[in-house]
Steps between C-alpha positions, in 0.01 A plus 500: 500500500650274755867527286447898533382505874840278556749710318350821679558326833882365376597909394375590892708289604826641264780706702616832295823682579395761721293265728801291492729787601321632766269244664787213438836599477523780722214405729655113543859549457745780676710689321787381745462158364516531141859417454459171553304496179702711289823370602544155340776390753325613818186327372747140386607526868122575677439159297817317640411592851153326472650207304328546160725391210716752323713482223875446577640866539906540303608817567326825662701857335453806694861712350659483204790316606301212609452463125860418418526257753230271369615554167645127393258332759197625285687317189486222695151432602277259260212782493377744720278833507560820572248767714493915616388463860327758422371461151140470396241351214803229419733785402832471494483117562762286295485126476812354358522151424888471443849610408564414154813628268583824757136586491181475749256353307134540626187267507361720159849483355631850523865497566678712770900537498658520849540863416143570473397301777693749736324742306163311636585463835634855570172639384311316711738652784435824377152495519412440109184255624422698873403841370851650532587418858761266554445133479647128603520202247365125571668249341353148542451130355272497108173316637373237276140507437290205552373364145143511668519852532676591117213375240747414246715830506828471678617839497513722850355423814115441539369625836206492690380846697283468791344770652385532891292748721503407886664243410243312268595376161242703299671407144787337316577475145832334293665704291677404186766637308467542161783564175276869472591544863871349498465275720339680794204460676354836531183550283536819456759444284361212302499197745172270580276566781323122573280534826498227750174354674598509864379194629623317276784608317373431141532778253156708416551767218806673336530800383792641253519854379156626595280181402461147651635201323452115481818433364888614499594732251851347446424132601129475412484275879171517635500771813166369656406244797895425518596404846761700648763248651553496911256774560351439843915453601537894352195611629612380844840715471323789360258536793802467748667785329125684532476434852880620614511773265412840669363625153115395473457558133769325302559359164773211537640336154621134520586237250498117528892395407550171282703317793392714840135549472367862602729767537464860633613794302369832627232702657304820415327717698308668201368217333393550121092445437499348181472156685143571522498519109692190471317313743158701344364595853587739763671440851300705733282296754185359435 
């Protein structure tokens, strides 16, 4: 009875999407201010002004000529990743890891020739990833995931979401890429949702494809009680972010590079819910 009473009190505490939508997004965040989470580069430079680590931004493409006059500095460059501004759900998002025999060769091994990779970036300008409207192009360093963070897969980057309302960490969770997902994070298309325990930064439950786990598919790693490395230090940037941000409800992804520590990637004003699956309890207030 008491294991009923307490799962009746977690689902009154679960946020759905129209509760979300109205009473969150549009009630804690203006309209005017939602570029700044759906533009990649205007959120990498809200982060620089507040001095929370970045990665190292390449190039930034706005016109199609700009592409021919990066194109033998790309070649050049050890590894680096490619982004729509405006793109969404990991879309469009190419991580290439070198330049190998005249061909871009990314982290799951697909190869790209130089001709293609025009082909890439010019959709991205035309608005392939942003819903038809035309877009820019980021174009910055490959981040290199802390071992910590991978559970014995080294393929994509692992990231950690954390989600705030009046600027309050209400949840977090790492997300791992998986071979199903092609390296991305997003579990919607196959990655691994492993909620974090605030406090302390140990991992609770995981949850992969609709059902919690123990273990990693791929790996077979334990994904419980693991201790996610520097988190008070990410935390700490995270709630900065929270505090100067004028959006009150925001989802912002990190990851925790080998050599660098925590690093900021992006922001969202819409946050998904299926944290509160992962983590296996809601984020409304007590």
């Amino acid at each position: 009875m008491q294991k009923l009473i307490q799962v009746i009190k977690n689902q009154e505490k679960v946020l759905g999407l129209n509760k979300r939508n109205v009473f969150f997004v549009k009630a804690l965040n203006r309209r005017s201010d939602f570029p700044l989470a759906n533009d990649k580069i205007l959120a990498k430079n809200f982060f620089e002004s507040i001095d929370v680590p970045v990665a190292k931004t390449f190039f930034t493409l706005n016109s199609l000529f700009e592409i021919s006059k990066i194109y033998e500095d790309l070649k050049k460059l050890p590894g680096f990743v490619i982004k729509p501004a405006n793109g969404s759900q990991g879309n469009g998002i190419l991580v290439i890891k070198g330049f190998e025999n005249d061909q871009y060769v990314t982290v799951s091994g697909r190869t790209i020739s130089p001709k293609g990779m025009q082909y890439e970036l010019s959709s991205i300008l035309f608005g392939k990833y942003s819903l038809g409207r035309p877009d820019s192009v980021l174009i910055e360093e490959r981040l290199i995931p802390d071992e910590e963070i991978c559970f014995g897969v080294n393929l994509g980057l692992p990231d950690i979401r954390l989600i705030f309302i009046k600027e309050k960490l209400k949840a977090s969770m790492l997300r791992l890429p998986t071979q199903e997902s092609k390296g991305k994070a997003n579990l919607h298309q196959g990655g691994i949702g492993v909620g974090i325990d605030l406090d302390t930064g140990t991992t609770s439950h995981a949850y992969y494809k609709g059902r919690y786990i123990s273990y990693h598919p791929e790996s077979g790693c334990s994904l419980i009680d693991h201790q996610i490395p520097m988190w008070k230090e990410l935390v700490s940037f995270a709630e900065e972010i929270a505090k100067k941000s004028p959006l009150k409800f925001i989802g912002l992804d990190a990851t925790l590079d080998r050599n660098r520590g925590p690093v900021f990637i992006e922001m969202n004003a819409r946050p998904g819910l299926e944290i509160q699956n992962v983590n296996y309890r809601g984020i409304m207030d007590e």
